[in-house]
Structures are given as C-alpha cells and as structure tokens.
N, C-alpha and C positions, 0 to 999 in steps of 0.2 A: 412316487406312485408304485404301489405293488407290480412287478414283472409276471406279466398271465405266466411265464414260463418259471418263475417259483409256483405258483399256484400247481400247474400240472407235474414238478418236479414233486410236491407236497403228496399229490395225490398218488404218484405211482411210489412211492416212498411209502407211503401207510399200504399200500398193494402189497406192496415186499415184506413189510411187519406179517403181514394177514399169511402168506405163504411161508415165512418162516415160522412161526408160531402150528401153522398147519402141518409142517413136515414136521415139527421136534414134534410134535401128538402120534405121529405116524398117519396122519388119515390123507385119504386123498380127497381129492375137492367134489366127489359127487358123495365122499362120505359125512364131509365137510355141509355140504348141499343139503345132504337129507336133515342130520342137525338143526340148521337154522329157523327152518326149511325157506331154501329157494332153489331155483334149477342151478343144477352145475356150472352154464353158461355166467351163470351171475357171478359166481364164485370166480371161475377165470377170466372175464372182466373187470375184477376188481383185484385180484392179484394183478393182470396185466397193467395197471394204471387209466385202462379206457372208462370207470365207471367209480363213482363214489356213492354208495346208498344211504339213507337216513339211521338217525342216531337209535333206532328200533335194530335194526341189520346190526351193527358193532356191538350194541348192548347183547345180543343173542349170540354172537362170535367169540365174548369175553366171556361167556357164562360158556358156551361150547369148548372154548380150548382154554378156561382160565390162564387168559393173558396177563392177570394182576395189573388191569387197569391199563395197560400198554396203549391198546387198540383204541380205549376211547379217548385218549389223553390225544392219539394222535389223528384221530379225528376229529378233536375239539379243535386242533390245531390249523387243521385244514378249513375246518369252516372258518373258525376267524378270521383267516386269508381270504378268505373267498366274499366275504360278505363285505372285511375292508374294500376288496378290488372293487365291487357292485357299487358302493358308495363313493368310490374317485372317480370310478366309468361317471353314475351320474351328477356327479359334481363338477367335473369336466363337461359332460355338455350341456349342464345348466349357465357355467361359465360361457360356451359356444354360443350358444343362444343370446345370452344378455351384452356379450361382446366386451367381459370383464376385465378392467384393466388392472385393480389390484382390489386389496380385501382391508377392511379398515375395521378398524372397532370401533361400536355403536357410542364409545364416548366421545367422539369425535365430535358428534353433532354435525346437525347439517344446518347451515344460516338461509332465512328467508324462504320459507318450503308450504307448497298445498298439500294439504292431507286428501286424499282420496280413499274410501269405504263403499264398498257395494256399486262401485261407478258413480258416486257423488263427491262433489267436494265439501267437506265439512266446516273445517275453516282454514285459516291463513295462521301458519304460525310459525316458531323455532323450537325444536326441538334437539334437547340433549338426549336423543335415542335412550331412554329408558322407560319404563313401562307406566312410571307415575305420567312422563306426560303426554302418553294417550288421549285421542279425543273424548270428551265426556259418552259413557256409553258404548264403546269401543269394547265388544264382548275379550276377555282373558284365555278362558277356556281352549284347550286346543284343537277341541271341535269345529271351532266357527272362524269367521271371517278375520284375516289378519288386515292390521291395520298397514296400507303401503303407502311411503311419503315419497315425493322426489322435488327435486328442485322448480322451482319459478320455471315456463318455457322463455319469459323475456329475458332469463340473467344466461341463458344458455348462448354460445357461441360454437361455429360451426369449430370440428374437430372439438370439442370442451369435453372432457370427462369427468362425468359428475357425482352424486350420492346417491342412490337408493338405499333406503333403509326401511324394514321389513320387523313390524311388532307382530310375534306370536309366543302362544304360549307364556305371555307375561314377559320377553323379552324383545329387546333389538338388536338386532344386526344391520349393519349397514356394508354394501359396497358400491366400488366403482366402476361404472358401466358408463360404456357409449351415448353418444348425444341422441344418436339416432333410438335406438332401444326405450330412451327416457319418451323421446318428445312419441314416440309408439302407443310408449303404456300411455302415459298421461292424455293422449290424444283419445284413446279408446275409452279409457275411463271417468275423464274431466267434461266431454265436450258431446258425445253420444246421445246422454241423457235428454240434452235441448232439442234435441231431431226430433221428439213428440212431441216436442211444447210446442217450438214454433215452425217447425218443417224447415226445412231447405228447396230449392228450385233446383239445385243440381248437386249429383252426388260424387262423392268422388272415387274413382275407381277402384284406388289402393285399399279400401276399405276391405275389399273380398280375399286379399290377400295378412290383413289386422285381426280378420275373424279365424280363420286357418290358424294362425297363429295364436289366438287365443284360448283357442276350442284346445289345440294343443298344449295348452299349460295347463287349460280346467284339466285334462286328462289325468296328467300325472296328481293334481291335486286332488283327485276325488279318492288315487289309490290312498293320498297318505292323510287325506281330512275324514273320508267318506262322503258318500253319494247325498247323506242330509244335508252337508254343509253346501255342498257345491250345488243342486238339484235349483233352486231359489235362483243363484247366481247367471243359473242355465237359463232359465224360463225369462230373465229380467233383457239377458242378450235377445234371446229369439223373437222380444217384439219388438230389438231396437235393428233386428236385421229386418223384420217385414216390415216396418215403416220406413225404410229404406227402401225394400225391394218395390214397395209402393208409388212410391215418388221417381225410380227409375225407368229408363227404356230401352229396347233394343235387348243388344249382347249381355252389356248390365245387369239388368233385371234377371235375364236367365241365369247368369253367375251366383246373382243374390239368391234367387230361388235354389240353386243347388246348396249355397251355403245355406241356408236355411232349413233343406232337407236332412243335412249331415248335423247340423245344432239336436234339429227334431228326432232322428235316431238318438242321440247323446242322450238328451231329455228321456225316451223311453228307452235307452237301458240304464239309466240311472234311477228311475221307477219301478222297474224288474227288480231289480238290488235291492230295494228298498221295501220289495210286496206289494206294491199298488199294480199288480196285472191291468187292472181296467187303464188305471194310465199310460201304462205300455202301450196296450193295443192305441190307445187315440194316439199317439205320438209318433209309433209306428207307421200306420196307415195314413196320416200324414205326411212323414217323410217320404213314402213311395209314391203318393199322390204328387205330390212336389217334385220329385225325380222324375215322375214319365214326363211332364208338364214342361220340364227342363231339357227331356229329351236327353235326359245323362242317364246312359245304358248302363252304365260302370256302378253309377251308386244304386241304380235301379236292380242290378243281379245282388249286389253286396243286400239289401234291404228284403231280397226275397230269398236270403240265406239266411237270413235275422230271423225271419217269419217261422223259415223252415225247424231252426234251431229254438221258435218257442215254443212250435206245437210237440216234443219231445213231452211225454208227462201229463197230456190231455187227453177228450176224448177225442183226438183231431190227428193221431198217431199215424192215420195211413194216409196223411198230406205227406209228411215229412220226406221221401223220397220224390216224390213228385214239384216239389218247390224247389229241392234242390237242385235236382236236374232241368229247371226252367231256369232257373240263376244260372248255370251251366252255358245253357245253350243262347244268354244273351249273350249279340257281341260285343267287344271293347271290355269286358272282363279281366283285367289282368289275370297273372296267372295265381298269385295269393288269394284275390276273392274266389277265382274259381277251386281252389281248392280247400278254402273254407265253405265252398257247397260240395263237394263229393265229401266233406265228413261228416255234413247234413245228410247226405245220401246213404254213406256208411251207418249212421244212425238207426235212419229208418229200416237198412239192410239188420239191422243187430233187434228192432226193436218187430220184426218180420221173423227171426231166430234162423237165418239167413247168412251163414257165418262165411263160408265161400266170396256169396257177394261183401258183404261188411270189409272182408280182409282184403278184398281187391279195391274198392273204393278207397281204404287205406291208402294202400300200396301208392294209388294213384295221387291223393294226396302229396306226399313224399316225394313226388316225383315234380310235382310241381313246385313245390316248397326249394327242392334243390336244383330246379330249373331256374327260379326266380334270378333275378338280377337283384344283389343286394346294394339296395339307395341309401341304407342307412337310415331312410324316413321315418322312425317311429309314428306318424300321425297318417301315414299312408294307407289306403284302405286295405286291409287283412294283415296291417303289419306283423300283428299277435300270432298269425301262423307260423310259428318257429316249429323244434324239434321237440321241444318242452309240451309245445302246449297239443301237438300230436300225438305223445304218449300218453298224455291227459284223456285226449280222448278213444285212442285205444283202450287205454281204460274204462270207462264209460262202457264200452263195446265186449268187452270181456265182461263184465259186468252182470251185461244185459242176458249174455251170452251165458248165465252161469256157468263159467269159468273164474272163478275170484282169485285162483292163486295168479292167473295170468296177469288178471286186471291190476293184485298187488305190484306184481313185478313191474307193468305199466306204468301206473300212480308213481311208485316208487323215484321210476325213472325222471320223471317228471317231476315232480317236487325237487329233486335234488339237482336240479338244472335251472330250477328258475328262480329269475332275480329275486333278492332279497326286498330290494323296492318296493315289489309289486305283491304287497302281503295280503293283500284281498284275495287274489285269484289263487295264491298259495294256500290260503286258507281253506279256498274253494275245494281245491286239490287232496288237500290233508284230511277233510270231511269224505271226500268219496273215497280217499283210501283207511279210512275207517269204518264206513261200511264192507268194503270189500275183506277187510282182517275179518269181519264178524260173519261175514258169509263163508268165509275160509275156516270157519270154528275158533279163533281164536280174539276171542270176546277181551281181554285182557290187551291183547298189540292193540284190538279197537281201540280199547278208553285211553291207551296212553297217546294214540294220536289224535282220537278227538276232543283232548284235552288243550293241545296245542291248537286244534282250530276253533276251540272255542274262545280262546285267548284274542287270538286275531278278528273273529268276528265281534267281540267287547271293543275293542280297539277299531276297530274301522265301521260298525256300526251296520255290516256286510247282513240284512236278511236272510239273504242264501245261506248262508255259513249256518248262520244259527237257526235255520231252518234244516237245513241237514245234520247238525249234529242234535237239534230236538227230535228231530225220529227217529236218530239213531239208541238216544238214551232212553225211547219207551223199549226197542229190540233186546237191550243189554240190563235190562229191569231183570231177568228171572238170573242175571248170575252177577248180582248185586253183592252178597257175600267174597266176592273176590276184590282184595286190597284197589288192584286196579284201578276197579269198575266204580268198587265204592266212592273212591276218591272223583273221580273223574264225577258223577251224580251231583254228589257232594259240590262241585265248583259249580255248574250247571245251575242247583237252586240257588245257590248265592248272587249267583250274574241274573236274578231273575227270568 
C-alpha cells in the first residue's frame, strides 16, 4: 500500500521544483503570483508542500517559467500516487466491511450457488464466474445492476469462509468473505422480498441495523453507477422497510420509521441528481414527516438543512437562512449536521450579498468540523462535511459574492482534496470552478475544466454536472473562436 508519507514527500518535492524553477527566473512568488494569476499565498503554499493545485495551475507555471515539461511530469506523478492511495484507502475498507479473508479469481468458480438480482432469486445454479454464464437477462452494461452470487446458506458452517462473486461490466470476480457478511447480504436480498407477499407476525430487530448497512453500500454505488441505476433499487427497499415498519411495535417501529426516513431522503437526493425536483420535494417532505413522527431531532435538523440547501436557486431564496438556523437550533444535532446548516446559513448570508455574515458562518462551520470527533463513519449523518467539501462551498459563496478569483482559489482547493472515488461531486466541483474561470474573464481555463466535468457527468449520468456545464456552454458561446472553447463546445454536442 502507498505510504500517505511518500504521497506528501511527492507533494512537497514538486513544491521545491516550483521554487527552484522560480528562483533560476529571478522572480519572486507574488511575481510568480501575478503570472499565473493566483494570490501569493497560493504560491507559497505550494512551494511549502501544504497545498497541490489542479493540472490548469502547473500547465500556467510551465508556460510562466518554461519548465520544459518538468512541473507537469511531476505533477502527473503525484496524482498517480495519490489516486493509487484513494483506491487501497477504498479497497481496504470495502475489504473491512465484507470481513475478506483472501481474493480468488473468478475461474475458481463457485459450486452450488443462488443467484440474486434486484433482491430476487433468479435461479439455482453453478457458476464458472464468467460473463457467458449470467442469468438470462442479467443487463452487461456498466450502468446497471451487477449480478451478485453467494453460496447456498445450508452448505454454510459457523466460522466457514466462502465465495462471493460479483458480475459487472461483463466480468466476474469473486472473493472471500465471512459467514457472517454472506448470510447478511443473502438474508437481505433472498428472503425481504416475501415480507409483502406473505407478511410476518414478528419482525426482527437486526433488520434496522441490515438497512444502515445497506443504505451504506447503495451510497458509495450510486457515486460509481449513478443515481439512474441505484434510484429503482432505492424505491424497491423503502417499501420493504414500510411493510415492515407496518407490522412492527413499540421501540421497533420507531427505529423503522427513522430508517425509513433516511432511505426517503436518499431517494430524494437521488431525484435532485437526476432533475426530477418534484420528486425530491415528495421524498423530502416525507423524510421530515417521518422524522418528527419518530421524534429523531438529529435527522429532523439534518432534513431541514437539506430543505435549506434546495431552496438556494429558487424563488424561495430568503428561506435559506432561516431553515438553517432552525436545523441549528434543534437539539441532538451533532456537531457535523450542525454545521452543515451554518453553510446553509452562510449561503443565504452570500445569497443576501452579506459577506461579513457569509465569512463568519464559514468560519463557524470549520470550527465544528475540527471540533467533531472523527468516527470514521462515512454513512454518519454530515459525514461529507470535511475540509474539501468546505472550500467547495466557500466557493459557492465567493461566487455569489462576485468575487470569482476567490471562489477560483476555493473550488481549486477543493477539487484537489477530494477523493478520486467520489467523481460525481468532483465533477460537481469542476463545473462550479468553471463558471468561476469564466467570471474571472478567462473563458479558455473555463472550457478546459468544464470539459473534464463534462466527462464525469457522461460517465456517472450526474444532471447537475451537465446541467451546469450546459449553461455554462450558452456564457462561452460569444468566444467560441478560441481553440479551448471550440473544443470543449465541440464535445458537448457530441455527448448530446
């Protein structure tokens, strides 16, 4: 596994290129600064090793102090560290999760196995993990639903470590995971589906703890299938949690109700993603309905920071500090969801032209974010509030604020912090810092990065993405004659 301490050895290393290439020029780093253009401070953060900018920043450093290719060679270098490490990070805790005891090739085959699809069982069969022998129907495409096989639960034995094997993309892979992990999924996926046909009289508790955890896997699979593939899979859970939460009582039932609530948020930001807004709001407004009902404060503040963060863009603009600061002031808020509502607050401060308040909301943000206790829980509620996704929306806020070089410097920051994984919201990122180049006058850094987020939003199927780099491309219409621009147009009508 990559040592994070080559990565930031890499990083302050391409620093020391950048300063010695600056000093053979003679120029100092606010001359350096005006050059590129970015503030100074940027400059000596990135000679210091505290800070690595995107491959726009280097490509204008090599043309500033003709490096003859030095600079970008060695910031190619560094990302491919960086994006190895983000993929053994998540490989490692996909491993965690499944409780993987080694890794096998899909010719191994697995003897005597149910195939499960969308939560059903298809049939009974043996497979030599390859792509021909897929069940009839079993879409290819790497859009859509992979086919997951595991073994029999009667051939399983306690301690037994067995096969999962996993068709997508036209291929298999297979590894080996815990009894426990198998008889999980298989339980969730083989046996759910009969709860509406023929009900149960009693339910079982662990169930509320099966859904958490699976909500948690749809997550990370929506970043890397998209919101179309997963959204179906979403809607097919959330009625097998409410005929659940139907048939239960007492404590139960409130549990299931909150699972249920957090499914129904999923469902309406997976809708948002996609441009169905009227779906959002039904999904939405049922999640919070479900929350107060549940008497869960905690997801009831997190759902009215959601609210906060839709009305941004509407004509419903001067809610947005006011929802935030209600999310606020419910208790039981962690300190993440609370300060995923002061950047709802901060919004509405930015979108007021309010820049005093905006930058204190910030501030306040940050403070909670480095308060927090790290769990580690990615599935935790506000887990997304990192550092990344704060400059994100500094950005935003700069933005709003016509300030764009700020917001560049912002965006910047951010893009270049966050995981490679997570290429949705990167793309999200990449888009708003292509509007902000173009509000900054330079039309040309626009198209080269909203060419990259036009990429990512092809690939992940993200509306937002290609809804923000669609109006970005009517802005950059009148300086179409420039190679950049042209190009970047040019991929645009091809992706329809």
């Amino acid at each position: 596994m990559i040592d994070p301490q080559r990565l930031a050895g890499a990083k302050r290393a391409l620093g020391a290129r950048l300063a010695a290439w600056r000093h053979a020029r003679g120029l100092t780093q606010l001359e350096l600064a005006r050059r590129v253009p970015v503030s100074r401070t940027t400059i000596a953060g990135v000679e210091g090793g505290r800070q690595c900018p995107d491959r726009v920043f280097w490509q204008r450093c090599e043309a500033a102090l003709a490096a003859g290719g030095e600079l970008l060679s060695g910031y190619d270098e560094y990302r491919g560290l960086r994006q190895q490490l983000d993929r053994e990070k998540a490989e490692a805790a996909q491993r965690a999760r499944w409780g993987e005891v080694e890794d096998q090739p899909a010719s191994a085959g697995v003897a005597g196995v149910a195939t499960f699809v969308a939560g059903r069982p298809l049939r009974e069969t043996a497979t030599e993990g390859s792509a021909a022998d897929a069940p009839s129907g079993l879409p290819a495409a790497p859009s859509e639903v992979a086919d997951v096989v595991v073994a029999r639960k009667e051939d399983l034995r306690e301690g037994d470590a067995v096969t999962l094997a996993v068709v997508s993309d036209g291929q298999a892979k297979s590894w080996r995971v815990s009894r426990r992990a198998v008889l999980e999924l298989a339980a969730g996926l083989a046996t759910l589906p009969a709860v509406t046909a023929s009900g149960m009289r009693a339910v079982d508790p662990a169930v509320v703890d099966h859904f958490a955890e699976l909500r948690a896997l749809l997550v990370q699979a929506d970043d890397r299938l998209g919101g179309l593939t997963i959204l179906s899979t979403v809607e097919q859970q959330i009625a097998l949690i409410a005929a659940l939460r139907r048939q239960a009582r007492g404590s139960l039932r409130g549990r299931l109700l909150s699972t249920e609530a957090r499914w129904s948020e999923f469902a309406g930001w997976l809708s948002d993603d996609l441009g169905d807004r009227a779906a959002g709001d039904r999904w939405l407004d049922r999640a919070g309905s479900m929350a107060q009902e549940a008497e869960d404060q905690e997801f009831s503040a997190y759902v009215l920071a959601r609210k906060a963060q839709r009305m941004v863009g509407t004509g419903d603009e001067d809610r947005v500090v006011g929802l935030g600061r209600a999310a606020s002031r419910l208790p039981d808020a962690p300190p993440l969801v609370q300060a995923f509502a002061a950047v709802q607050e901060g919004h509405g401060n930015a979108i007021e032209q309010d820049a005093h308040a905006f930058q204190a909301a910030i501030e306040h943000a940050h403070q909670l974010v480095a308060a927090a206790s790290p769990a580690g829980d990615t599935s935790a509620l506000g887990s997304f509030c990192t550092r990344p996704y704060l400059a994100a929306q500094e950005g935003e806020g700069w933005l709003r604020l016509k300030q764009p070089r700020r917001a560049v410097d912002s965006f910047t920051a951010a893009v270049n912090e966050w995981p490679d994984r997570y290429r949705r919201e990167r793309g999200v990122y990449l888009s708003r810092t292509a509007h902000a180049y173009l509000a900054a006058s330079q039309p040309d850094q626009a198209a080269t990065v909203a060419a990259e987020a036009l990429s990512m939003a092809t690939t992940t199927g993200s509306a937002r993405v290609r809804r923000n780099v669609t109006t970005l491309a009517r802005h950059l219409e009148p300086f179409s004659r420039q190679p950049d621009v042209r190009q970047f147009l040019d991929q645009l009508a091809t992706t329809g």
